[in-house]
PDB file of N, CA, C and O in Angstrom:
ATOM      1  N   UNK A   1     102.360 106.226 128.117  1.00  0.00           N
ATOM      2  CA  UNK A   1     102.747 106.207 126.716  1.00  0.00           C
ATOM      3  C   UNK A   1     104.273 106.265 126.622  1.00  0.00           C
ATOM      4  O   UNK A   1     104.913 107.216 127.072  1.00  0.00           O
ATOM      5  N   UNK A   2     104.912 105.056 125.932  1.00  0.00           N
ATOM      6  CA  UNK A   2     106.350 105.326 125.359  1.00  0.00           C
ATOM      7  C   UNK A   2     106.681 106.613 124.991  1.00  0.00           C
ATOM      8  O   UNK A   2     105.966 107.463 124.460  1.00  0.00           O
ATOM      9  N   UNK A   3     107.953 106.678 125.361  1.00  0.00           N
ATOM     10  CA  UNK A   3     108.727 108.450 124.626  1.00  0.00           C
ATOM     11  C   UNK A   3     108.955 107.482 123.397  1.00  0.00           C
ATOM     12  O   UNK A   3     108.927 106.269 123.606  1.00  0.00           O
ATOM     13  N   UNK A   4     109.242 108.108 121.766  1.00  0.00           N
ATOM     14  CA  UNK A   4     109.587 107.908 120.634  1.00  0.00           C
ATOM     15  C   UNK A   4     111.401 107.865 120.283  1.00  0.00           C
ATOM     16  O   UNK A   4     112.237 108.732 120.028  1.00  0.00           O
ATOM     17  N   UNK A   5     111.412 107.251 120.346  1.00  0.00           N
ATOM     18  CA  UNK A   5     113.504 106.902 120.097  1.00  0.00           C
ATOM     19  C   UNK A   5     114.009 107.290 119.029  1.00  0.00           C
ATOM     20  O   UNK A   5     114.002 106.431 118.148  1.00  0.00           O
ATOM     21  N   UNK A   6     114.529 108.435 118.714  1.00  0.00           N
ATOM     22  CA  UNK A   6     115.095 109.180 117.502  1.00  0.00           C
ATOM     23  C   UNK A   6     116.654 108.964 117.428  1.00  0.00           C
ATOM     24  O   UNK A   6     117.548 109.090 118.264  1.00  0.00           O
ATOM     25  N   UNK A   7     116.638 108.694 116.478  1.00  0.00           N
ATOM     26  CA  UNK A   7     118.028 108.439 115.804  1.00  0.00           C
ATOM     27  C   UNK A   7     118.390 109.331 114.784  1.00  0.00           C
ATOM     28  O   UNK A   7     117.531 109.512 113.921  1.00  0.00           O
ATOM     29  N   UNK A   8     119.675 110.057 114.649  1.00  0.00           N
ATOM     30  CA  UNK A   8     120.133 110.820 113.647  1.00  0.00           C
ATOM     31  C   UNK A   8     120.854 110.017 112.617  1.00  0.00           C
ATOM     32  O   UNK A   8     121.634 109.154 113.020  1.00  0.00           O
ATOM     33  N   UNK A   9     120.694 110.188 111.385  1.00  0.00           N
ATOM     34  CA  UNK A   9     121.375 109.876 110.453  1.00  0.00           C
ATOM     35  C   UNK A   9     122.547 111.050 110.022  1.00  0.00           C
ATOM     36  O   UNK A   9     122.093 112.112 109.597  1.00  0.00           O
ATOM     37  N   UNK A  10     123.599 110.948 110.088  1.00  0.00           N
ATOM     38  CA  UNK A  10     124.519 111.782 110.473  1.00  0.00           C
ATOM     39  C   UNK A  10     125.332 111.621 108.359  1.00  0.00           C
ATOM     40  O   UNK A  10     125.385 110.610 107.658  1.00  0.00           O
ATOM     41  N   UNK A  11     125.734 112.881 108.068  1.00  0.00           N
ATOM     42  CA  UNK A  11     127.084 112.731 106.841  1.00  0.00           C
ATOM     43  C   UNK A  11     128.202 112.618 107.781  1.00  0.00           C
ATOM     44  O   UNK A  11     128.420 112.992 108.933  1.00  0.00           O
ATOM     45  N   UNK A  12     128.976 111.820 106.672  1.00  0.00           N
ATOM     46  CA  UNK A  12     130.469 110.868 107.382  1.00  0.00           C
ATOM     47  C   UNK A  12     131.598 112.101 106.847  1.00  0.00           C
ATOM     48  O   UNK A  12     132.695 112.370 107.335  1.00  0.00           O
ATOM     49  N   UNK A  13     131.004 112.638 105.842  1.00  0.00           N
ATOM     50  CA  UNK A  13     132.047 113.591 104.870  1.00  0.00           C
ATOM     51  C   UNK A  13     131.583 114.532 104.386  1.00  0.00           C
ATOM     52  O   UNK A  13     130.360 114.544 104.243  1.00  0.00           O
ATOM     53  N   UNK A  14     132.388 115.700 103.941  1.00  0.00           N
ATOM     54  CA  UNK A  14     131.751 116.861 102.970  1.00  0.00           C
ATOM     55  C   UNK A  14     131.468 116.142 101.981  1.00  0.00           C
ATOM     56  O   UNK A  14     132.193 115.284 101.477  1.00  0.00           O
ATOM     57  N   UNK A  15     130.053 116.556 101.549  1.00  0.00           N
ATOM     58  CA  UNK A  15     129.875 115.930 100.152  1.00  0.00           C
ATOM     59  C   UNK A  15     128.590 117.225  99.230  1.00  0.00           C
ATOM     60  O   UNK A  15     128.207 118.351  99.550  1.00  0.00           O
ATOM     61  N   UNK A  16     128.323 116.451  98.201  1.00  0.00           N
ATOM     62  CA  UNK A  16     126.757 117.077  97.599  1.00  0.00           C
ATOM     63  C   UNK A  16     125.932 116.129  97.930  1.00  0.00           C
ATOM     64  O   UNK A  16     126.238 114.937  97.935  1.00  0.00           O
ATOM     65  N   UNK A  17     124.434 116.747  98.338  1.00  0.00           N
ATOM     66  CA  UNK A  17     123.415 115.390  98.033  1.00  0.00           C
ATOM     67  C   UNK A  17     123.322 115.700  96.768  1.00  0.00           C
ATOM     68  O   UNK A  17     123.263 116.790  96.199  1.00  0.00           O
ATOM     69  N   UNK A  18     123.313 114.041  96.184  1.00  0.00           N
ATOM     70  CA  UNK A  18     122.221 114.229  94.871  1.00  0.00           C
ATOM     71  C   UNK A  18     121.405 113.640  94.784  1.00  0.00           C
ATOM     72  O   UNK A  18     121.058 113.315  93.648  1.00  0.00           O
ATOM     73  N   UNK A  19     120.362 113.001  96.371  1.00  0.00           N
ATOM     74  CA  UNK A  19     119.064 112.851  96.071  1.00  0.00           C
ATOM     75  C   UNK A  19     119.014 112.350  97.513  1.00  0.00           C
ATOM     76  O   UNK A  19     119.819 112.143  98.421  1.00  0.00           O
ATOM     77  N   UNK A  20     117.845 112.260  97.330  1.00  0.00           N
ATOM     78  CA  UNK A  20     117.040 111.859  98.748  1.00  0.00           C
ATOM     79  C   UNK A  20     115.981 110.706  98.399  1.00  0.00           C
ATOM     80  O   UNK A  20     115.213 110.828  97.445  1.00  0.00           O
ATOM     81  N   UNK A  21     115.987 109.778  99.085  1.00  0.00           N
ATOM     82  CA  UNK A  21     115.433 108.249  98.610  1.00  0.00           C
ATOM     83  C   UNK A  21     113.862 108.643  99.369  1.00  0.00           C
ATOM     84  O   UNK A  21     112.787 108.316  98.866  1.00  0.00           O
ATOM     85  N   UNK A  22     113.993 109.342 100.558  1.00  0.00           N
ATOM     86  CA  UNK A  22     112.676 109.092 101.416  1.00  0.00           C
ATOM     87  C   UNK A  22     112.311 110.496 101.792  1.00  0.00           C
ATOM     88  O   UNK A  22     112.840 111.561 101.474  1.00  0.00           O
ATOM     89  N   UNK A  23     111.040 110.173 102.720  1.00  0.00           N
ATOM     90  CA  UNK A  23     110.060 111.707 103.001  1.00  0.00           C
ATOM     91  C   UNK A  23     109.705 111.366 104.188  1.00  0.00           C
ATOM     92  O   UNK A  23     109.672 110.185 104.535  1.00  0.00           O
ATOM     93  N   UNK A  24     109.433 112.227 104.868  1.00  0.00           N
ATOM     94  CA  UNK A  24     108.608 112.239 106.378  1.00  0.00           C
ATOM     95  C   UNK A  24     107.673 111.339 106.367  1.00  0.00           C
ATOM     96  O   UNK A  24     106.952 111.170 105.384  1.00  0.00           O
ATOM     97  N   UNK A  25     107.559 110.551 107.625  1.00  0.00           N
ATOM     98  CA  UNK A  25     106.268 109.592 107.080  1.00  0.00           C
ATOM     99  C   UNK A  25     106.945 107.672 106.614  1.00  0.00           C
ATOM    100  O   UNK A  25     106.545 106.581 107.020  1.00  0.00           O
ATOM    101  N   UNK A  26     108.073 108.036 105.628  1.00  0.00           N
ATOM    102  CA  UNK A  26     108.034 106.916 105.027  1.00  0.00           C
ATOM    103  C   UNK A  26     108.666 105.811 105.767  1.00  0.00           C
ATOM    104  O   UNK A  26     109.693 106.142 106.360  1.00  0.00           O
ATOM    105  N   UNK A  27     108.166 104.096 105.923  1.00  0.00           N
ATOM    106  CA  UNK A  27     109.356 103.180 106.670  1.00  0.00           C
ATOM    107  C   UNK A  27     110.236 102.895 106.169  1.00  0.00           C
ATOM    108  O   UNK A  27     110.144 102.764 104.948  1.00  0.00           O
ATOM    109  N   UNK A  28     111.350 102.683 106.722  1.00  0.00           N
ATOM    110  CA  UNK A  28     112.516 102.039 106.161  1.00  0.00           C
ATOM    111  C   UNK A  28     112.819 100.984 107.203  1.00  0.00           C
ATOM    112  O   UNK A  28     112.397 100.834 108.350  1.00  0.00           O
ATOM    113  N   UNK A  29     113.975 100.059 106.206  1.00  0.00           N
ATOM    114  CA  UNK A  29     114.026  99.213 106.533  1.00  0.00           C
ATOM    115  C   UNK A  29     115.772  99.170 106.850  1.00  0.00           C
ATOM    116  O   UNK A  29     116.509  99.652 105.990  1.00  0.00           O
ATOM    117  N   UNK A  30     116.493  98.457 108.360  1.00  0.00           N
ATOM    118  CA  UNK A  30     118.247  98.895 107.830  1.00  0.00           C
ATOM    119  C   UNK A  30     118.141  98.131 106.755  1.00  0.00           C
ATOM    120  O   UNK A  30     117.325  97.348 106.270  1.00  0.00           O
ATOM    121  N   UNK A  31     119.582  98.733 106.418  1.00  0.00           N
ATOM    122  CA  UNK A  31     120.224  99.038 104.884  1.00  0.00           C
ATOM    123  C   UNK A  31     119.398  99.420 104.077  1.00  0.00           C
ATOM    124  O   UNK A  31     119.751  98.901 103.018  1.00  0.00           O
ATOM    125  N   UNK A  32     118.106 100.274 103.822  1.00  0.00           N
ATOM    126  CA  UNK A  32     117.863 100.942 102.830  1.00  0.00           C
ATOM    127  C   UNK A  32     118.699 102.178 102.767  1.00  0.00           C
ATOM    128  O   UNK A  32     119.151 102.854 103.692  1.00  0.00           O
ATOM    129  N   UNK A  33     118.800 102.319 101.540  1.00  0.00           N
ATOM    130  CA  UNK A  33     119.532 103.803 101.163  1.00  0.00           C
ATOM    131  C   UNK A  33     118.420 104.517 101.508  1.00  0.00           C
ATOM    132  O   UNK A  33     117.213 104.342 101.344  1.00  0.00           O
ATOM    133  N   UNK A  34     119.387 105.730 102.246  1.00  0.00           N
ATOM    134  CA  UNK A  34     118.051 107.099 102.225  1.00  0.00           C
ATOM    135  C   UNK A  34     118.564 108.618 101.821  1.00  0.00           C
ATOM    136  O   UNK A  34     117.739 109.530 101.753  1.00  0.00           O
ATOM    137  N   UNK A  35     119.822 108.823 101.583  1.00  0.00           N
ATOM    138  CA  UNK A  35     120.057 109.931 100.802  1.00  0.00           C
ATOM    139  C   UNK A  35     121.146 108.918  99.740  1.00  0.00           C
ATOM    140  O   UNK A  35     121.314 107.701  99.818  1.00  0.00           O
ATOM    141  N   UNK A  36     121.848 109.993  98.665  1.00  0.00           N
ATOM    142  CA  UNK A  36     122.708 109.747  98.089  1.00  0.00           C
ATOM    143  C   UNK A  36     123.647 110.939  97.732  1.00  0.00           C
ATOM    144  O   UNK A  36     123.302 111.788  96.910  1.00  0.00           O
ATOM    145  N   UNK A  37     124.957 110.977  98.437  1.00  0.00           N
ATOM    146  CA  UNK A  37     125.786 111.970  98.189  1.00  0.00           C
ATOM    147  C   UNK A  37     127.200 111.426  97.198  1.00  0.00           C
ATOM    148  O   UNK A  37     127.565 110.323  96.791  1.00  0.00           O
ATOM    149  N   UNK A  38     127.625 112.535  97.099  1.00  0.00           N
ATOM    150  CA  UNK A  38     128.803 113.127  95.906  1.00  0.00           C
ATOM    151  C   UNK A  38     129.822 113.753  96.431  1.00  0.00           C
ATOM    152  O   UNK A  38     129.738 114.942  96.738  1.00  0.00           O
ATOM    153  N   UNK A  39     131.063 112.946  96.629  1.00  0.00           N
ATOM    154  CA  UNK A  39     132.611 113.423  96.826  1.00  0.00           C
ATOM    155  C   UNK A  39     133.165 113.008  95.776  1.00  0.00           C
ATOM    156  O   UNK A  39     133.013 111.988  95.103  1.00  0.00           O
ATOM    157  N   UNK A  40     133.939 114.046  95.678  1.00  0.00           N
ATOM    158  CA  UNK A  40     135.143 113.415  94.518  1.00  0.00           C
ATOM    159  C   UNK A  40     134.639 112.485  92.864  1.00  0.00           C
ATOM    160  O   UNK A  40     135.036 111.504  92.235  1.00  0.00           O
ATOM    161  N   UNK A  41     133.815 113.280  92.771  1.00  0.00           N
ATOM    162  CA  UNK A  41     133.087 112.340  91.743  1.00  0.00           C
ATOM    163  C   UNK A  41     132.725 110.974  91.880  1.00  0.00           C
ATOM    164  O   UNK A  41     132.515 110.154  90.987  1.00  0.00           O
ATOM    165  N   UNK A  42     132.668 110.805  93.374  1.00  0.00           N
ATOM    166  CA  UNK A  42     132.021 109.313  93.692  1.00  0.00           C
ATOM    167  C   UNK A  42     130.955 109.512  94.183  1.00  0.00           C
ATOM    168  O   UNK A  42     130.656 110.596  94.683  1.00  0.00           O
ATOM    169  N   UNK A  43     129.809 108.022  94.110  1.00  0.00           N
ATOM    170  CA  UNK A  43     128.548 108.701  94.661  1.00  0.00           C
ATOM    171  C   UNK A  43     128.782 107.626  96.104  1.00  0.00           C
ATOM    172  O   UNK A  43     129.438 106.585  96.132  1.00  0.00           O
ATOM    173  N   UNK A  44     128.109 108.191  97.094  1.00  0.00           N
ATOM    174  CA  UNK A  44     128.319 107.020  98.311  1.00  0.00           C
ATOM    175  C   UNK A  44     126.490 107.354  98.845  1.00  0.00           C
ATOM    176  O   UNK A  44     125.977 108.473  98.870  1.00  0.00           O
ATOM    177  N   UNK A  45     125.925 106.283  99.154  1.00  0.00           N
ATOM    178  CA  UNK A  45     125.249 106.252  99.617  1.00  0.00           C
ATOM    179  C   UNK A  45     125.227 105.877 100.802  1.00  0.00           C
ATOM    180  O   UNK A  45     126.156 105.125 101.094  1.00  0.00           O
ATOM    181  N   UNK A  46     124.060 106.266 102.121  1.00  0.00           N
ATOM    182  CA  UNK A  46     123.880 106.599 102.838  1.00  0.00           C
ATOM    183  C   UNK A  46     123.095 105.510 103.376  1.00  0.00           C
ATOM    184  O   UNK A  46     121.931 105.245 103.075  1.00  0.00           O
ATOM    185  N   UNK A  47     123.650 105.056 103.993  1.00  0.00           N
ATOM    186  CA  UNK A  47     122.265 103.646 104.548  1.00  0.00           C
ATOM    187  C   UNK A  47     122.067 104.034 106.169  1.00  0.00           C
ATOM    188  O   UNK A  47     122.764 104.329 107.140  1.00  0.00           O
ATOM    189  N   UNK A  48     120.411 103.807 105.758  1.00  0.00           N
ATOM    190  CA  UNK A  48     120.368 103.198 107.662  1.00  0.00           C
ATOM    191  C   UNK A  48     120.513 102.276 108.437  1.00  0.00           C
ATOM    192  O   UNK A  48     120.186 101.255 107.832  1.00  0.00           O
ATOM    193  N   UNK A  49     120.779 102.073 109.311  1.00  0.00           N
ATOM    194  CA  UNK A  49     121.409 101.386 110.371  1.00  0.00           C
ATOM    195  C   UNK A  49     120.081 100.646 111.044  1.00  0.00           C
ATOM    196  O   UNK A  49     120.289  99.500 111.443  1.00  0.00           O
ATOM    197  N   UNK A  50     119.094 101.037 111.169  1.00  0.00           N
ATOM    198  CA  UNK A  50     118.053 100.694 111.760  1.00  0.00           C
ATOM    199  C   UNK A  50     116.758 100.708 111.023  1.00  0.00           C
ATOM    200  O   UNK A  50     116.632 101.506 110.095  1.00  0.00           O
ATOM    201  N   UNK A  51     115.496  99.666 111.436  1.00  0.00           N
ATOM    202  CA  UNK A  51     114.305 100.146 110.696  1.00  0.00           C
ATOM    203  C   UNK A  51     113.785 100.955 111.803  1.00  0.00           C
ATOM    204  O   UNK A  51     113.892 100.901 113.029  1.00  0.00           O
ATOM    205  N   UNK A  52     113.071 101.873 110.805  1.00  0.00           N
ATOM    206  CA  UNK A  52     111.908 103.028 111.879  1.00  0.00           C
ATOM    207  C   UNK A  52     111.124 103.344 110.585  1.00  0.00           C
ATOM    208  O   UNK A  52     110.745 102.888 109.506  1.00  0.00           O
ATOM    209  N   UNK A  53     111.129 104.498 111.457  1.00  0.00           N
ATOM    210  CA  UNK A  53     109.951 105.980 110.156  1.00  0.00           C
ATOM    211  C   UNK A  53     110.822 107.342 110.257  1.00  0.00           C
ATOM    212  O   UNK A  53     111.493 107.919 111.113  1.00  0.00           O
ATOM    213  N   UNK A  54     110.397 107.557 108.756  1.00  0.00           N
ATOM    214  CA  UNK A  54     111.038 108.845 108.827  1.00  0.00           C
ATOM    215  C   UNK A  54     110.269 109.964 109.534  1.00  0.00           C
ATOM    216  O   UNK A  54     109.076 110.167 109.304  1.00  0.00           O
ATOM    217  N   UNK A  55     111.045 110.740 110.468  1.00  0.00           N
ATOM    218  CA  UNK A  55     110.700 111.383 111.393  1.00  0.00           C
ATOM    219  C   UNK A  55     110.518 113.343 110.656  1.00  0.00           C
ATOM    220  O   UNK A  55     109.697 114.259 110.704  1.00  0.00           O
ATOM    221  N   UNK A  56     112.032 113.028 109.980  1.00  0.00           N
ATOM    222  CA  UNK A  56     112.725 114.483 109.482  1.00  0.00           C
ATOM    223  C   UNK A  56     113.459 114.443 108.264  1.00  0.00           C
ATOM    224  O   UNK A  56     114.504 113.836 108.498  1.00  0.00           O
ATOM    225  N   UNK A  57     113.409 114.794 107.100  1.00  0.00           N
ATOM    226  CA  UNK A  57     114.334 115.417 106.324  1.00  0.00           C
ATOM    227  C   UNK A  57     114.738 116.597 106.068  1.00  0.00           C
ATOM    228  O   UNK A  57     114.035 117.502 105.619  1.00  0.00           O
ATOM    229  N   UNK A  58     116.474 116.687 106.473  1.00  0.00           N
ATOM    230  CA  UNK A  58     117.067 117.759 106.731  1.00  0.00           C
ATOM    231  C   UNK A  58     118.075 118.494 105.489  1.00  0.00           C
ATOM    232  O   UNK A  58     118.672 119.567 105.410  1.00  0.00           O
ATOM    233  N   UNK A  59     117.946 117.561 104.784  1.00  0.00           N
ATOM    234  CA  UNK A  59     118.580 118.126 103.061  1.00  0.00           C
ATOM    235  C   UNK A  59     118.139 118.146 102.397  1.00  0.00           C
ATOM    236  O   UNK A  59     116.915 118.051 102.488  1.00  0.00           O
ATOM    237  N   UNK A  60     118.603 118.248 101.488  1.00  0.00           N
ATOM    238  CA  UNK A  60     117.781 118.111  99.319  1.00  0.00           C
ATOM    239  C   UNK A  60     118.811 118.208  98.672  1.00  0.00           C
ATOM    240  O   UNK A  60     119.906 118.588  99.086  1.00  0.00           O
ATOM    241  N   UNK A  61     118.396 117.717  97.131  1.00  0.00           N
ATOM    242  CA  UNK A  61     119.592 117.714  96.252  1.00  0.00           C
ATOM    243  C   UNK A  61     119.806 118.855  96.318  1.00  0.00           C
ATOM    244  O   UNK A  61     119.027 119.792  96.491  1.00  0.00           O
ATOM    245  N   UNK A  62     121.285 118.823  96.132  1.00  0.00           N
ATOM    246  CA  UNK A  62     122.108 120.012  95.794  1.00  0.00           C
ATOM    247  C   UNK A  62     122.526 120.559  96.664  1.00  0.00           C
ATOM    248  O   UNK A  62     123.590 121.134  96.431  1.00  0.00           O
ATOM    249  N   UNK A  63     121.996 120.677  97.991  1.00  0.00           N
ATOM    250  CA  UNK A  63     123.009 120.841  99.150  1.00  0.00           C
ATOM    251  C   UNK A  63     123.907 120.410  99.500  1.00  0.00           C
ATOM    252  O   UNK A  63     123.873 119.184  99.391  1.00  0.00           O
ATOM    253  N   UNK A  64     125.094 120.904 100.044  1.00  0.00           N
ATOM    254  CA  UNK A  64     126.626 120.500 100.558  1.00  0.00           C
ATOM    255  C   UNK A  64     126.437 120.434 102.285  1.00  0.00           C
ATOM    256  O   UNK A  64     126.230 121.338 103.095  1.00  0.00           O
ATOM    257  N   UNK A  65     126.614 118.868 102.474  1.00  0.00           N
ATOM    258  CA  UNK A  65     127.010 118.556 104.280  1.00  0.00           C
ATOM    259  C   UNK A  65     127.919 118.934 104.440  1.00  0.00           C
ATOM    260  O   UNK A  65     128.747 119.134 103.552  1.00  0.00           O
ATOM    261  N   UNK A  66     128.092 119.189 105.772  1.00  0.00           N
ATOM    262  CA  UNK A  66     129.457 118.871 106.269  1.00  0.00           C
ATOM    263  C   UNK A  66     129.819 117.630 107.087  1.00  0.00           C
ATOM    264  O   UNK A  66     128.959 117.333 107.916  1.00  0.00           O
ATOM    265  N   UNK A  67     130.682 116.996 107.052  1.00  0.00           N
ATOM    266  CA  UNK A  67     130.700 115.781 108.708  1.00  0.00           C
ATOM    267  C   UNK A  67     129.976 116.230 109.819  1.00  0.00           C
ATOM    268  O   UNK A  67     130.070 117.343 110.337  1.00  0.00           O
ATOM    269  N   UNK A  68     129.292 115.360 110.138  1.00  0.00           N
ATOM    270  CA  UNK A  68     128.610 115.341 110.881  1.00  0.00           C
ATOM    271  C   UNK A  68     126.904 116.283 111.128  1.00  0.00           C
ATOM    272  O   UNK A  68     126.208 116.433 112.132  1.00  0.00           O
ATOM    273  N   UNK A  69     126.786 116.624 110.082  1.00  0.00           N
ATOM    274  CA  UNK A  69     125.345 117.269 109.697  1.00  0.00           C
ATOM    275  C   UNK A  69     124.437 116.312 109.831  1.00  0.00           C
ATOM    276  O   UNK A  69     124.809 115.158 109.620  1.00  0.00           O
ATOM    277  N   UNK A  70     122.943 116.584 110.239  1.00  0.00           N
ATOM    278  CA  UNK A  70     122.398 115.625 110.284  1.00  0.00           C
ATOM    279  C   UNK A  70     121.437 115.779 108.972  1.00  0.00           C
ATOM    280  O   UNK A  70     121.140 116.831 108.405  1.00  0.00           O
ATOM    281  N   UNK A  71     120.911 114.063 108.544  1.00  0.00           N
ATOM    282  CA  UNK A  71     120.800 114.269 107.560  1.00  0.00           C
ATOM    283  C   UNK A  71     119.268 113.634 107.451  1.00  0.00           C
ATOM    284  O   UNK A  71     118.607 113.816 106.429  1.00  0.00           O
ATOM    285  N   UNK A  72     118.904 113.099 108.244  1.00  0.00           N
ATOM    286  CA  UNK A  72     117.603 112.222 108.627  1.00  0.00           C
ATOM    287  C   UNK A  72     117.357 112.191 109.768  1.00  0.00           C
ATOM    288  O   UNK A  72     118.207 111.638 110.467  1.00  0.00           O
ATOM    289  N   UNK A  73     116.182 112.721 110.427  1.00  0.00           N
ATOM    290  CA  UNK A  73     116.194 112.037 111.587  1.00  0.00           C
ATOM    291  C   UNK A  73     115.088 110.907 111.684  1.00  0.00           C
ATOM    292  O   UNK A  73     114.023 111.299 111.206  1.00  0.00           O
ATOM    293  N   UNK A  74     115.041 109.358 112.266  1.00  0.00           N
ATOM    294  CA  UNK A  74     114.401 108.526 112.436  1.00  0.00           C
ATOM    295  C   UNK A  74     113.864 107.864 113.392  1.00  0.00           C
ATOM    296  O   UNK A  74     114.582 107.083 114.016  1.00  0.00           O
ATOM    297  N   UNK A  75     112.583 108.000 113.717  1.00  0.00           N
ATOM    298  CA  UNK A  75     112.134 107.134 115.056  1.00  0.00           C
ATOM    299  C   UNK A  75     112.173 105.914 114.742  1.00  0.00           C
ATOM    300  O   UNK A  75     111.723 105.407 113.715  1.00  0.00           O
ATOM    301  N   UNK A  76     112.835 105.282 115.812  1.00  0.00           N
ATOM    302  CA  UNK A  76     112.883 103.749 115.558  1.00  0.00           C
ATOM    303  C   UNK A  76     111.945 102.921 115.911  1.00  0.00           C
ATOM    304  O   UNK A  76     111.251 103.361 116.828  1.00  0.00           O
ATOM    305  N   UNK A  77     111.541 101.459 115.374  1.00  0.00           N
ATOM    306  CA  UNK A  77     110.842 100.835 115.602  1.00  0.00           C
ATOM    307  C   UNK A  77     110.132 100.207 114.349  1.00  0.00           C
ATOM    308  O   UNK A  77     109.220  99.394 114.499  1.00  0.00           O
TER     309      UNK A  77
END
């Protein structure tokens, strides 16, 4: 049996989330948005890089990242 290939979805910046697009379980596809955070009164969203499944969600609205927090984790494929 294959090992499962996890990928972190990492914050680039301190920010707020103010939402979370996906749940454990769900596929994505790259470039879907999967959180949405808040600096500076800007919103930046969060895309993935890869399609998989969501493996982990590690925030919720209203929490503050820091760089480099992880923010999704995703098995790929």
């Amino acid at each position: 049996m294959a090992r499962e290939q996890v990928t972190e979805i990492l914050a680039e910046m301190v920010a707020n989330v103010m939402s979370v697009a996906v749940s454990p379980g769900d596929a994505v596809a790259a470039g879907d948005t999967v959180v949405l955070l808040e600096s500076m009164k800007m919103e930046i969203p969060v895309i993935a890089e890869a399609a998989g499944t969501v493996r982990g969600v590690k925030v919720g609205p209203g929490d503050v990242v820091q760089e480099g927090d992880v923010l999704i984790e995703l098995v790929l494929g």
